[in-house]
C-alpha positions in Angstrom: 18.2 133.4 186.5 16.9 131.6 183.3 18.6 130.5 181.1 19.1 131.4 177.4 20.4 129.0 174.6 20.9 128.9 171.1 20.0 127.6 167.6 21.6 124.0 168.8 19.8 124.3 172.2 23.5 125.0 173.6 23.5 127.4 176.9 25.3 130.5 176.2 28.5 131.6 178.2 27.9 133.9 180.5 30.9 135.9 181.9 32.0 138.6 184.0 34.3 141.8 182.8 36.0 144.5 184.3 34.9 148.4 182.8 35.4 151.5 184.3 36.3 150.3 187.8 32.9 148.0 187.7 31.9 144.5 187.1 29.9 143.7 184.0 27.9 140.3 183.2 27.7 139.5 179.7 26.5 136.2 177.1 28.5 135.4 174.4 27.0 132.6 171.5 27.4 131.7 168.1 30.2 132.7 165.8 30.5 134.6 162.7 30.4 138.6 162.7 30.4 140.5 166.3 27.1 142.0 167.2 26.0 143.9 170.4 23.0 143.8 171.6 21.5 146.4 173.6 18.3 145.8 175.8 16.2 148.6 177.1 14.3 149.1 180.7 13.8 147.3 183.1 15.0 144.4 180.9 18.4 142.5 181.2 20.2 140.3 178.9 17.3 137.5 178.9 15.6 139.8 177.1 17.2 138.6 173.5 16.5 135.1 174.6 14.1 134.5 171.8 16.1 136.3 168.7 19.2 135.1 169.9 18.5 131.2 168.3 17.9 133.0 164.7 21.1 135.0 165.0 23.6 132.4 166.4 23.5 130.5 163.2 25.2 133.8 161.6 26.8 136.3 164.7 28.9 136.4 167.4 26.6 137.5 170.0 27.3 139.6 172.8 25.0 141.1 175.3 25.6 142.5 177.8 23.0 143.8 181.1 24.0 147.2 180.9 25.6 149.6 184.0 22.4 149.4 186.6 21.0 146.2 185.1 20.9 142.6 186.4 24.1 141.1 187.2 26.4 144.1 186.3 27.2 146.4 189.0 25.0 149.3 190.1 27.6 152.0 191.3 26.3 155.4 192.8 24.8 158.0 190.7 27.9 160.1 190.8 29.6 157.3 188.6 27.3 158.0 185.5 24.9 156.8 184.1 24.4 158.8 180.8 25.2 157.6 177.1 29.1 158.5 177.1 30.0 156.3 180.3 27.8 153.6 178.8 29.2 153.5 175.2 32.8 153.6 176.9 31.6 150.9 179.0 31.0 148.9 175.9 34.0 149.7 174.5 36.0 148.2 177.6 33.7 145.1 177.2 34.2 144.5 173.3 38.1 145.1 174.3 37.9 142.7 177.0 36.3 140.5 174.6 38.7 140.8 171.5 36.8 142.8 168.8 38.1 145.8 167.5 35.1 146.4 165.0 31.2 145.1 165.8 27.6 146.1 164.8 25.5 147.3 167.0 21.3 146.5 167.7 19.6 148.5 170.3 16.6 149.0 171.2 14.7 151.6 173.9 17.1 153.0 176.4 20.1 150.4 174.8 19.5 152.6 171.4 20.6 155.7 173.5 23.9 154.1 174.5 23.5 152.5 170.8 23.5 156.3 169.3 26.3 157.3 171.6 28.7 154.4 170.8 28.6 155.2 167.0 28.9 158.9 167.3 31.8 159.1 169.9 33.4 155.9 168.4 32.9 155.7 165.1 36.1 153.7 164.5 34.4 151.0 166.4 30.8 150.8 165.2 30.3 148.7 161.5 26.7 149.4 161.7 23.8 150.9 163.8 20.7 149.2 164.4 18.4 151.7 166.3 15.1 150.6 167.1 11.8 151.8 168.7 13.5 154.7 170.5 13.7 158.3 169.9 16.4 160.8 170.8 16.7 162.7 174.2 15.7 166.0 173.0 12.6 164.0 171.2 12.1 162.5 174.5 11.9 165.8 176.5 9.1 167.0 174.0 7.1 163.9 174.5 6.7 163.8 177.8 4.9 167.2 178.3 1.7 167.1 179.3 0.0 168.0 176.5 -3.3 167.4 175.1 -1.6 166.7 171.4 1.0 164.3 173.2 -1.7 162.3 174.7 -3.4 161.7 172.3 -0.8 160.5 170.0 -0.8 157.3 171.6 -4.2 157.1 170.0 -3.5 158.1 166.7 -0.3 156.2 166.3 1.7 159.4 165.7 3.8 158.8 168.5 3.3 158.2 172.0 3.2 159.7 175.3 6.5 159.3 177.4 4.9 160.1 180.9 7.1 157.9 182.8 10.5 160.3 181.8 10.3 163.2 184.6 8.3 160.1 187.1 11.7 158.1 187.2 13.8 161.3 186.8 12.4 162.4 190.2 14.9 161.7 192.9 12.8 159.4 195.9 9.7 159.3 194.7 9.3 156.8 192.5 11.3 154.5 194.9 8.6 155.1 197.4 6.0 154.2 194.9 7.5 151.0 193.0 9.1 149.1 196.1 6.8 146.4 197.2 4.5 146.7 194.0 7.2 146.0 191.3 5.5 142.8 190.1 2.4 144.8 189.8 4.2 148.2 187.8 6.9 146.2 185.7 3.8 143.9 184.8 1.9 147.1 183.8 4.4 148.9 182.5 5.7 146.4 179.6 3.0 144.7 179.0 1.1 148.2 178.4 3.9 148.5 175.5 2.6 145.3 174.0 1.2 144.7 170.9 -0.1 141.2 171.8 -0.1 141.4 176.0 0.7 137.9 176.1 4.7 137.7 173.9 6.3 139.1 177.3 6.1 135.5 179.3 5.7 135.6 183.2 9.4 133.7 183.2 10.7 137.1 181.7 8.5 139.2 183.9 9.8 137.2 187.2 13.2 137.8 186.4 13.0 141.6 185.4 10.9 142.1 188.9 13.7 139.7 190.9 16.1 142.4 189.5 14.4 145.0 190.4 14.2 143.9 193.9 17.7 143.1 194.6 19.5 145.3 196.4 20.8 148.3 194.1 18.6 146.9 191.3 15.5 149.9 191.4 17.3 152.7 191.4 20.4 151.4 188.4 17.4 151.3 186.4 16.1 154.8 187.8 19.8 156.7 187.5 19.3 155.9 183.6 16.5 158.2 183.5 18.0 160.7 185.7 20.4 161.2 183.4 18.4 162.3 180.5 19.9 165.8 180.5 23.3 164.5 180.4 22.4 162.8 177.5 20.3 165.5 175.5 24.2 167.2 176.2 25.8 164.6 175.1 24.0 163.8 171.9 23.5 167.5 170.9 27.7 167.3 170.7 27.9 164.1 168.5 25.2 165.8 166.2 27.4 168.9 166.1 30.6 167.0 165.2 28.7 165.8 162.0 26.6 162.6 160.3 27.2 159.0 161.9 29.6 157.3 159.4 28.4 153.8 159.7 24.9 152.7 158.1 21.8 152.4 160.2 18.5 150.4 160.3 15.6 151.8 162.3 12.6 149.7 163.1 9.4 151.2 164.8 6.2 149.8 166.2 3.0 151.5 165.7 1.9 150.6 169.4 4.9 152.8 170.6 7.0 154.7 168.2 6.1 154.1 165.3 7.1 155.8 161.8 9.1 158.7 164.1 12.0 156.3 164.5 13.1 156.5 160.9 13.0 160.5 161.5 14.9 160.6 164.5 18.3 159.0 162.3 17.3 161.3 159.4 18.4 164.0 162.0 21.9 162.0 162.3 22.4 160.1 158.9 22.8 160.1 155.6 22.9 156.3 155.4 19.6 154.9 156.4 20.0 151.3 154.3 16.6 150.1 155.9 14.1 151.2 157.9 10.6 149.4 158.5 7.6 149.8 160.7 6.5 146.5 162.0 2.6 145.8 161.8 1.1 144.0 164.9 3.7 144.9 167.0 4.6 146.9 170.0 7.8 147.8 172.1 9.5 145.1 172.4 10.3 143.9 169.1 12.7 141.0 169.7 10.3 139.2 172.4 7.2 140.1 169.7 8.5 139.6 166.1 12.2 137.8 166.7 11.9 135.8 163.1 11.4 139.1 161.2 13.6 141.4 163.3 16.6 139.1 162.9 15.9 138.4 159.0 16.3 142.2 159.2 19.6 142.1 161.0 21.2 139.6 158.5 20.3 141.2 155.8 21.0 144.7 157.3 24.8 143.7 158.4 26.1 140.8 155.7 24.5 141.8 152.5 
C-alpha cells in the first residue's frame, strides 16, 4: 500500500475502527476543523493523497475506504451496501473518532453516502461538499440507452452512465473483470480523465491490487447493486425537506459537468458555491487538488 503524507511530508495515521459489526480502515492528518472525505469507485483512501498536503495546513482529515473498499471489510451483500448503512457507518467512525460535528467532501459514489449523511443526520453534517456526481434517480435516467444520452458525452451536457445496470448485474461483470482488472480499471478511470496522464500508475496498481484481493471486486460491485435502495432512500430525505447545512458542488465538463449544481438545487436552498472546473475530468482531487482545496477552505472557514 502507498503511502500518503502531508504538508510537512509527515505519514498520516492510519487506523482501524469498529462500525456496524465491521472493521473500517481510516487516515487521520492535520488539525484544525474535521473534514470527511469521501472517495468514489474503484478508488480507496489513496485517492486524496494529492489534496490532502493543501488541506492539512487547515483540517483535521479523515478518510476513510468506505464499506467494500480497500482495507475496510467487505461483508455479504445482505449487510448493505446502500447510502443509509454507509452514512451510519460514518457516523460510528466520526464517533469512534471524537467529532460530534464535521464537514463533509465527496465526490462520485462517496457524494451518495455524502448526500445521505446530511439528510438523515443533519445534526452531524456542518457542510456538504458534493462533487461530480448526480443523484440516484438522475443516475437511472442516464444510463438508458438512448441516442440523446449518448451523445451527451459529446456535447458536454452530461454523460452517459453505461456502466450502472453492467455492475448492477449479479455474475456477470465478475466473469468479465477478473483477470483483466488492470486492463478495465485502467480504461475505465482514465476514460474519465481530462488529462489521461493526472491518475499515476502507483494509484492505478493499488486500486487493481484491491480489486484483486479476495472480496475486493464484488465490495466495489454491491455499491452499484444497490442503486434502487438508494433512489428509496434519497427520495425519503427529499421528502422530509431541504438539507440544512450549506453545500458546494463542483463539476467537470469531461463528466458531469454544469448538472451537478442542478442536482443540489433539487435538495437546497443553500448553495454558497458551485463551479465547473475547465480542463478537468472525474477525478477532481487527483486533476486540480490546488484549486479544489482553495475551494474547500474557503467553502467551510469563511
Amino acid at each position: 500500500m502507498p503511502e500518503t503524507y502531508d504538508h510537512n511530508k509527515k505519514p498520516v495515521t492510519h487506523g482501524m475502527a469498529r462500525v456496524q459489526n465491521i472493521r473500517m480502515h481510516y487516515i487521520t492528518a492535520g488539525s484544525g476543523p474535521a473534514l470527511l472525505l469521501l472517495h468514489g469507485t474503484p478508488k480507496t483512501h489513496y485517492y486524496w493523497y494529492r489534496i490532502i498536503p493543501y488541506l492539512t495546513p487547515h483540517f483535521t482529515i479523515i478518510a476513510p475506504d468506505e464499506r467494500g473498499f480497500g482495507a475496510t471489510d467487505k461483508p455479504p451483500a445482505s449487510d448493505g451496501y446502500d447510502g443509509a448503512t454507509n452514512a451510519k457507518d460514518l457516523i460510528e467512525l466520526m464517533d469512534h473518532l471524537g467529532h460530534e460535528k464535521f464537514a463533509v467532501h465527496s465526490e462520485d459514489r462517496g457524494a451518495t453516502y455524502g448526500f445521505c449523511l446530511a439528510g438523515l443526520h443533519p445534526d452531524r453534517v456542518t457542510h456538504l461538499s458534493f462533487c461530480e456526481m448526480v443523484l440516484s434517480d438522475r443516475l437511472t435516467e442516464q444510463s438508458y440507452f438512448t441516442r440523446e444520452n449518448i451523445a451527451a458525452q459529446f456535447n458536454q451536457t452530461g454523460v452517459w452512465n453505461w456502466h450502472i445496470p453492467f455492475f448492477w448485474m449479479p455474475h456477470v461483470p465478475e466473469m468479465l473483470i477478473q483477470g483483466r482488472e488492470e486492463e478495465f480499471w485502467t480504461h475505465f478511470m482514465k476514460a474519465e480523465c481530462y488529462n489521461p496522464n493526472a491518475i499515476e500508475q502507483e494509484a492505478i496498481d493499488e486500486w487493481v491490487r484491491c480489486s484483486r484481493a479476495p472480496g475486493g471486486l464484488r465490495g466495489i460491485l454491491e455499491t452499484y447493486r444497490a442503486h434502487w435502495e438508494n433512489v428509496d432512500v434519497e427520495a425519503k430525505i427529499i421528502e422530509h425537506g431541504k438539507l440544512s447545512c450549506p453545500v458546494m458542488t463542483v463539476g467537470a465538463p469531461e463528466f458531469f459537468g454544469p448538472i451537478v449544481k442542478g442536482q443540489m438545487e433539487r435538495v437546497s436552498d443553500n448553495i454558497v458555491i458551485s463551479e465547473v472546473f475547465e480542463n478537468c475530468g472525474h477525478s477532481l482531487a487527483l486533476e486540480q487538488p490546488e484549486r479544489l482545496a482553495n475551494l474547500l477552505r474557503k467553502f467551510v472557514l469563511s
